[in-house]
C-alpha positions as CSV (number, residue, x, y, z in Angstrom):
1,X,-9.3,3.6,-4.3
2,X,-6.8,3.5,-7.4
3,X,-3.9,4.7,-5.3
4,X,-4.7,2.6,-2.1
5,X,-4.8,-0.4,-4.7
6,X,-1.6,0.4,-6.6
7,X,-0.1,0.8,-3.2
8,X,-0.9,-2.2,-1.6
9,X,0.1,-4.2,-4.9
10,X,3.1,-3.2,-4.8
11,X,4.0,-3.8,-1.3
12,X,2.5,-7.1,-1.5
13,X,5.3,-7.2,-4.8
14,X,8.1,-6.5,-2.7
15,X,7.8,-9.6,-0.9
16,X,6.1,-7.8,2.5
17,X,3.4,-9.9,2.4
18,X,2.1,-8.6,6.3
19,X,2.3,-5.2,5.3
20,X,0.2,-4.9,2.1
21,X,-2.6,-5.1,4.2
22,X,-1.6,-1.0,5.6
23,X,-2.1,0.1,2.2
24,X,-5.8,-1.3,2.2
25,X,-7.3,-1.7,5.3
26,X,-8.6,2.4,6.9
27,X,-9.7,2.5,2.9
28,X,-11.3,-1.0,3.6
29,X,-13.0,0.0,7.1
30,X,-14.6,3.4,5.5
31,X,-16.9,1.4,2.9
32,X,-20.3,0.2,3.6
33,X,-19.8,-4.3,3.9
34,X,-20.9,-6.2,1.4
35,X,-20.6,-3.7,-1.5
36,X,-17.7,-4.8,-4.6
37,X,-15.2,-2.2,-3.5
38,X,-15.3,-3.5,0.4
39,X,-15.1,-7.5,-0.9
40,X,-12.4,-6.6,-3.0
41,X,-10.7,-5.1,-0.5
42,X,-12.0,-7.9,1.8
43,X,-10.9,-10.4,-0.2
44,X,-7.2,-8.8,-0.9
45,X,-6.6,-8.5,2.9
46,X,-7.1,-11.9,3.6
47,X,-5.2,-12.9,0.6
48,X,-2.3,-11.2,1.9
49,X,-2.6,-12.8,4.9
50,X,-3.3,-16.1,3.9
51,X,0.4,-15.7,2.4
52,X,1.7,-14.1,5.1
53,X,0.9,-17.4,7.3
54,X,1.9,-19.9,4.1
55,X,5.4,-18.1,4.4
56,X,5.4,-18.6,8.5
57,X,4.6,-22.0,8.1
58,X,0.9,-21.7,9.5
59,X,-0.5,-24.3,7.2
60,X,-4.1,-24.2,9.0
61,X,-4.1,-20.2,9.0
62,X,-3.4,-19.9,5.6
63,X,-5.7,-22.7,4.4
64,X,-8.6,-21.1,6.3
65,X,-7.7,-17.5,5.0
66,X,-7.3,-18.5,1.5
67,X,-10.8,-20.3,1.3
68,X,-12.6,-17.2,3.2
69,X,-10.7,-15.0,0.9
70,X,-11.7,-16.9,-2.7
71,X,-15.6,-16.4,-0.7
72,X,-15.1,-12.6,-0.8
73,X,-14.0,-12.6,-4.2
74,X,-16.2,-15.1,-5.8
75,X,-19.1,-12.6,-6.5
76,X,-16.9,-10.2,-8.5
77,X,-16.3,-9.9,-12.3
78,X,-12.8,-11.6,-13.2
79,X,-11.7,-8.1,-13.7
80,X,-12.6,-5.5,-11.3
81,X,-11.0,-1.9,-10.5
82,X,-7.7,-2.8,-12.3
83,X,-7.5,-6.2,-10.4
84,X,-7.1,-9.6,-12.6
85,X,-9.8,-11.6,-10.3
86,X,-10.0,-14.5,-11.6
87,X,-6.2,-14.8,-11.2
88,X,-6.5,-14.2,-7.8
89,X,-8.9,-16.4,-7.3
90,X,-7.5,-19.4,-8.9
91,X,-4.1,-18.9,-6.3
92,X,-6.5,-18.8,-3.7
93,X,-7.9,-22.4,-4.6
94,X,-4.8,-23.8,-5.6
95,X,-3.3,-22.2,-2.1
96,X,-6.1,-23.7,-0.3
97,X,-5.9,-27.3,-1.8
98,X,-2.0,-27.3,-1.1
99,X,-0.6,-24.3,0.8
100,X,3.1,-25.3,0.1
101,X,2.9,-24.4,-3.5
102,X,3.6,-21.2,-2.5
103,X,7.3,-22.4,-1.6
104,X,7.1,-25.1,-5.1
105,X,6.1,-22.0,-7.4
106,X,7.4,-19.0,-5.8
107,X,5.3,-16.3,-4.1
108,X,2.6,-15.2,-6.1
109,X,2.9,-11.4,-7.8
110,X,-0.3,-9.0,-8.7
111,X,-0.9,-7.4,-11.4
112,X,-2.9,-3.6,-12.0
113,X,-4.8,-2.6,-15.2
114,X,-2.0,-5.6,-16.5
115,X,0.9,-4.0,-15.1
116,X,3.0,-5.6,-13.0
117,X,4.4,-2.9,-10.1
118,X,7.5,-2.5,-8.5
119,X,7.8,0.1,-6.2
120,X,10.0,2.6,-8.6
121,X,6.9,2.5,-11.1
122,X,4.5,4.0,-8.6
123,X,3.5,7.9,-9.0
124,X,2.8,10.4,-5.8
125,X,-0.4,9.5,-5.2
126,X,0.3,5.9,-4.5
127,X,3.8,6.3,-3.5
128,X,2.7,8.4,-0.6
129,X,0.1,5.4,0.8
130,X,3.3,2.8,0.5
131,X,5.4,6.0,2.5
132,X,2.7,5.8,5.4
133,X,3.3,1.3,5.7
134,X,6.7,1.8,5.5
135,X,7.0,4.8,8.1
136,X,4.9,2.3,10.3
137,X,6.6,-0.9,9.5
138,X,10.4,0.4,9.8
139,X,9.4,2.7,13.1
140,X,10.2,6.2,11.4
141,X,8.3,9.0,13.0
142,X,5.1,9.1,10.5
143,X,4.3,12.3,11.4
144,X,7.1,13.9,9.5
145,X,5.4,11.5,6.3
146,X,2.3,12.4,7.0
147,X,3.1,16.2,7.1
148,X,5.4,16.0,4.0
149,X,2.8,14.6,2.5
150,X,0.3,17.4,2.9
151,X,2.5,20.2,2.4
152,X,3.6,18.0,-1.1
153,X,-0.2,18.2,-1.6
154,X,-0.3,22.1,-1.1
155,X,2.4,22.4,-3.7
156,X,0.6,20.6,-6.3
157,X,-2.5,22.2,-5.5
158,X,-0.8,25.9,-5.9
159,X,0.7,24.8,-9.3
160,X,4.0,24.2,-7.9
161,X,6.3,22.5,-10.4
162,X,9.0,20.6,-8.9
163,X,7.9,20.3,-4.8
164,X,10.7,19.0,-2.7
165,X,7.9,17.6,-0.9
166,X,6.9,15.7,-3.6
167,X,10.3,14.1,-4.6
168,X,10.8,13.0,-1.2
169,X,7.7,11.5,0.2
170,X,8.0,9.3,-3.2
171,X,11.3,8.7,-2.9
172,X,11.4,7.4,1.0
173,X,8.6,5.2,-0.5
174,X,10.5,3.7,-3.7
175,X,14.2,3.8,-2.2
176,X,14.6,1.3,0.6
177,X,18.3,1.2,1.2
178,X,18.2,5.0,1.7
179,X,15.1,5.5,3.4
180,X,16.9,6.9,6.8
181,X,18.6,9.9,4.8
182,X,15.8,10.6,3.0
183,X,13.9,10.6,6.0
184,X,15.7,13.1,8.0
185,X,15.8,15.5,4.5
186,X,12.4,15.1,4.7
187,X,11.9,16.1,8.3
188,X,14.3,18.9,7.8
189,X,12.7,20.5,4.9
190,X,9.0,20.2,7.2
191,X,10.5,21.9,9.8
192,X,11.8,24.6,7.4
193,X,8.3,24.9,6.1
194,X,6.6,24.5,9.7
195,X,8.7,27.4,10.9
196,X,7.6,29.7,8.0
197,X,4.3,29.1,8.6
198,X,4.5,29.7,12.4
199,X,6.4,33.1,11.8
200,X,3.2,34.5,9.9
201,X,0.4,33.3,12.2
202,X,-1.6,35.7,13.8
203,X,-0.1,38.6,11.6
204,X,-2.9,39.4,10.0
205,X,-5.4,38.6,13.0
């Protein structure tokens, strides 16, 4: 839940309002409705998109969003699972009242456990959730991220130090103006490791 969270804040941070959401929502869909973790999630998700539409100029869409959003959030405490609530809540009203105060004031930015995230500040765990949106969003082949990020997690589960895996899924995450290169260094590297693993199968059988 932590990472998902740090992940989708800081998307949301980096101005791609639409794609915070990713970061949230198959976390989202796996808990049982109605319980705080699924409102707060709820209630981020529509956030986002209540923005989202401010920023398209969708006045009636992002009204609507931003009162069913302040609805999911209302029964929460003003601090919950890192997330300043109350905060949140009071853009939402304000948002709702007059949805061009987004353009007056400036997009809103979130806060976790009182930090405010960029995307160099995240660590693996979240980096490789914001890898997966922006694999999606940009059209890289998310397989290769999905892959590197399992074999980074087989690295740090056998102890291993200083993964290449590691380095890379974060860094296609936190370095947009060289995600292509790292890309393909990450694909390249998977295929290394695939081809290992494919030389020993059925050795031992």
């Amino acid at each position: 839940m932590r990472e998902h969270l740090r992940a989708g804040i800081t998307v949301f941070n980096a101005g791609d309002f639409h794609d915070a959401h990713d970061a949230w929502e198959d976390h989202w869909l796996d808990l049982e409705s109605g319980t705080d973790d699924e409102q707060l999630l709820h209630g981020l998700i529509q956030f986002t998109a209540a923005v989202h539409h401010g920023y398209g100029h969708n006045w009636t869409g992002c009204v609507g969003l931003a009162e069913s959003a302040g609805q999911y959030l209302a029964g929460l405490p003003d601090e919950y699972r890192g997330v300043d609530v109350a905060r949140v809540r009071r853009i939402l009203a304000e948002v709702a009242r007059d949805p061009e105060a987004l353009y007056r004031r400036g997009a809103p930015r979130l806060t976790h456990e009182g930090e405010y995230l960029l995307l160099a500040d995240l660590a693996f765990e979240s980096a490789a959730v914001a890898a997966g949106v922006y694999a999606e969003r940009e059209g890289y082949d998310e397989t290769t991220i999905d892959r590197g990020v399992a074999y980074a997690h087989e690295d740090l589960e056998s102890g291993k130090q200083n993964s290449r895996f590691v380095h890379l899924v974060r860094d296609f995450a936190t370095d947009p103006a060289n995600r292509g290169i790292i890309h393909q260094r990450l694909g390249g590297h998977v295929e290394q490791r695939r081809h290992r693993e494919r030389d020993v199968e059925g050795l031992f059988d």
